[in-house]
N, C-alpha and C positions, 0 to 999 in steps of 0.2 A: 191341497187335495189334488188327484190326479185327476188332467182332464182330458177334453175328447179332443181329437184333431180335428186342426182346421187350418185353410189354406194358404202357402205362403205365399208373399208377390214376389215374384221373378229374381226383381233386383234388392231382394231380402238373402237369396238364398246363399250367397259367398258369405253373409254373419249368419248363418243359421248352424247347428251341427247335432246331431243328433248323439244319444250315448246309451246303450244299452249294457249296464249293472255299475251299478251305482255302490257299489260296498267299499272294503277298506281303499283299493286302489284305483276304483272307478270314481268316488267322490273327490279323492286328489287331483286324478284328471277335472274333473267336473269343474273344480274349484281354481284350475287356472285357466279352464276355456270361459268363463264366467269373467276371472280377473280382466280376461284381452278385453270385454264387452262383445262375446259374443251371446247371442240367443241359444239357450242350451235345453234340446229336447232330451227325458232321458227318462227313462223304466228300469223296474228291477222287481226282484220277487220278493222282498222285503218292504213292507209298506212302513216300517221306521227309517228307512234309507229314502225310501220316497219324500217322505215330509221334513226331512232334514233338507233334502236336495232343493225342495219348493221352498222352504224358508231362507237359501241364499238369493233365491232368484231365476232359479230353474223352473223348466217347464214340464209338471211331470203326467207323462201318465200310464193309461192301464196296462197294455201290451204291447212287444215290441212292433207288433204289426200297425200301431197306432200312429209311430214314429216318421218311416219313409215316405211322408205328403210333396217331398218338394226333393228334386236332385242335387241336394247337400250333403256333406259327408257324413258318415255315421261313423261312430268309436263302438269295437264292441268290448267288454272287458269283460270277460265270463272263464270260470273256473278250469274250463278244461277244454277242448276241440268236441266233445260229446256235447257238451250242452253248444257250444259254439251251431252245432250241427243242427239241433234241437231250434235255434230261435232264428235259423233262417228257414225252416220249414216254414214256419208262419210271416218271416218277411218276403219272403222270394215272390210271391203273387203279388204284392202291393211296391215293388220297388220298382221307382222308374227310369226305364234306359238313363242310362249316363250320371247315377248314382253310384258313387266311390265309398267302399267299407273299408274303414280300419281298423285291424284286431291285434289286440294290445293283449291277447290270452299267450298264456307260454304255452304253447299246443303243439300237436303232433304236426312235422311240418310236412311232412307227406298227403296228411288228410288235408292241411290247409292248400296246399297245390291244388288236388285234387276239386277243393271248393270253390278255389278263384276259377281253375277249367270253367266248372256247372255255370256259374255267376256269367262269365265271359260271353257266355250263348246268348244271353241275357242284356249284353250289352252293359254288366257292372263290372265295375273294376275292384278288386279286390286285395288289400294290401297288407303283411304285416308288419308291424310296428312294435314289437318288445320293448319292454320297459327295464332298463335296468335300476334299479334303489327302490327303495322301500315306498310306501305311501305318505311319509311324511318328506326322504330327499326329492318325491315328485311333489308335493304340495308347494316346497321350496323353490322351483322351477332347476332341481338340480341331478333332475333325472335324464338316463340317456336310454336316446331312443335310435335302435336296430330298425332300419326299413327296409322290409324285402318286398320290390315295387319294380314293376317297368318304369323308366323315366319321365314319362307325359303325366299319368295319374299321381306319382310323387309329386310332380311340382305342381299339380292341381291342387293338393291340398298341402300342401306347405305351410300357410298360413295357421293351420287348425297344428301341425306339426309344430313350431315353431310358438305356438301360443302356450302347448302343453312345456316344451321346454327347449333353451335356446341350443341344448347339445343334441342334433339330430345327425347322427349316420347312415348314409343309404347306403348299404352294404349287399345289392345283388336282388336278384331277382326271387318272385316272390317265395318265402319259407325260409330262405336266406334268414332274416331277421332272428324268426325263432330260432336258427341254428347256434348263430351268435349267442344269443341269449342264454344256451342252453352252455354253451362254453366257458362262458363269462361266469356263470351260476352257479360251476363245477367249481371254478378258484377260488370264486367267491364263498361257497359255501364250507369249503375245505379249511379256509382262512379261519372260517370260524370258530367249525369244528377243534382245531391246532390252538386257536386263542382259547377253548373253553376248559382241552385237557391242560397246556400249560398252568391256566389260573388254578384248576384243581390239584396240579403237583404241587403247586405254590401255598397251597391252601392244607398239604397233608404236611408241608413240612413246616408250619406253624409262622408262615411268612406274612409279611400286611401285605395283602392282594393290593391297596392303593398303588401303595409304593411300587409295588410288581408292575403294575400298570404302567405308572411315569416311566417305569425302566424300558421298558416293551417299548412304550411310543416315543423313547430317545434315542433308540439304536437301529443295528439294521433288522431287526424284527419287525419294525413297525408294518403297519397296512392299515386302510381308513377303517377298518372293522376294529379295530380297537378304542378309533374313536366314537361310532357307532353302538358299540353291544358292550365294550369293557362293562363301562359303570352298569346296564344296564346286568351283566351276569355277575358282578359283584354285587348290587344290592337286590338281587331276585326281582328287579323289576321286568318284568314279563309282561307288561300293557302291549297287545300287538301292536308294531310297525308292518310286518308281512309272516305270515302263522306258519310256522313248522310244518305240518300236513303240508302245506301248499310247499314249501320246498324240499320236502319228503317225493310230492310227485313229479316235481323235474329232473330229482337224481334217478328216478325209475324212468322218466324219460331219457333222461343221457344216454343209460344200459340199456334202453331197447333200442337207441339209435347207434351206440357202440356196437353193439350184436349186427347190428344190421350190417357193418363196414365190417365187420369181423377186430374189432376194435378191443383190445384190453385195459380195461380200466379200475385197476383193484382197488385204488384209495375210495373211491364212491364207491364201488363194492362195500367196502367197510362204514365210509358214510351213513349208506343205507341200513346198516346194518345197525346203527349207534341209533341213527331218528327213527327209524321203527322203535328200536328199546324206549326212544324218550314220549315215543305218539301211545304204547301202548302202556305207557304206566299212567296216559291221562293226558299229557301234555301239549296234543295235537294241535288245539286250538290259541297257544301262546304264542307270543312272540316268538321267530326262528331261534333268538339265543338263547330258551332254553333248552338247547341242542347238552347245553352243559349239566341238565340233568340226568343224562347219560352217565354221569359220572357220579354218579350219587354211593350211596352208603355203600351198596356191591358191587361198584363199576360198570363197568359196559360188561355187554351179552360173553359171556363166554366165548362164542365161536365168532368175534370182532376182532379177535386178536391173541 
């Protein structure tokens, strides 16, 4: 059950770490800051996340403003930069000088600069940390982490980095991260997109998708999304790893940061254009590989292609 805060001793506070959202890829964090032994404060709006969290070992409770007692780090892993926005309005009053935030959201990295600024008055440091892999490759400890950090408040919390996973990249200062992320997420997602139509032409021409698959990941086609989604868009297993919608809104983050550089980017152009068709026939809340039900009875959208 969630509880109320209370005070930490001094020289608690390097294993303490607080974590605000606790869902598919906040609880994979959760679950290897827990493996290091650390003490892990964490809240979220879902009180079945909360009591899952408590039943590993977590300390949970009601709001995030409940969380910042002691100047330990906090993780925040929330859906977008908006809510991001949303739940430091309620920490910003109760956070104490020389408190370090790390946001693991794939967010708008303009807004996030803009955040570390406000924090910075404040004497908080404020960091992003992207997450590259799904919530199961971070459960594995086999996720890579983008830090966009000045260099002191990085290697301040290093430990809580490094607990999440041993592949840590500091790539620039801060919003830097989510840039990366945002890059990585294009290839990555494109990858998929390419593995989902191949399986489908595979599929009209009356081929074993198996077999198609071993051929794919013995040649130079191969990419680790094959080993990731193949089976999983061959047997319509759809159990989410990380949900469509959610990577629906990073290819609309890409284009609004392409626009911004005057930047052309048609293949996510059409991306977008295929996961809108598969979010609106229902699909929003599945695993990202049902990107290949895009491909379904009438094909992708008409104007995709």
């Amino acid at each position: 059950m969630p509880g109320q805060p209370m005070a930490i001793d001094d020289g608690d506070a390097d294993r303490t770490v607080g974590i605000i959202g606790i869902g598919l890829l906040g609880s994979a964090i959760a679950d290897r800051l827990l493996a290091a032994g650390l003490s892990v404060w964490g809240c979220d709006t879902s009180a079945e996340a909360q009591h899952a969290f408590a039943a590993k070992g977590g300390i949970s409770v009601l709001r995030p403003g409940d969380i910042p007692v002691a100047a330990h780090p906090i993780v925040l892993c929330l859906p977008n930069s908006d809510v991001v926005e949303q739940v430091l309005v309620d920490m910003i009053p109760r956070l104490k000088p020389g408190t370090t935030l790390i946001d693991t959201t794939t967010g708008e990295s303009d807004r996030t600069i803009e955040m570390a600024e406000r924090l910075a008055v404040a004497d908080v440091d404020f960091l992003d940390a992207s997450v590259l892999g799904s919530s199961d490759v971070t459960r594995a400890g086999n996720a890579v982490l983008m830090v966009g950090s000045a260099p002191e408040p990085f290697q301040r919390v290093s430990h809580v980095l490094n607990a999440i996973s041993a592949n840590v990249m500091h790539v620039g200062p801060v919003g830097s991260g989510q840039q990366v992320k945002l890059v990585a997420n294009l290839v990555l997602g494109l990858n998929r997109a390419a593995l989902a139509e191949g399986l489908s032409f595979a599929k009209s021409l009356g081929l074993d998708l198996n077999l198609v698959l071993d051929v794919l990941k013995s040649g130079a086609a191969y990419s680790k999304v094959m080993d990731a989604k193949g089976r999983k868009m061959i047997d319509e297993d759809f159990e989410p790893q990380a949900r469509l919608s959610q990577h629906l809104k990073d290819v609309r983050l890409m284009l609004k940061l392409a626009t911004a550089s005057d930047t052309n980017l048609p293949l996510s152009l059409l991306h977008q254009q295929l996961l809108e068709s598969a979010e609106s026939a229902g699909h929003g809340d599945l695993d990202n590989s049902a990107i290949i039900r895009a491909w379904g009875r009438d094909g992708p959208p008409a104007d995709a292609g």
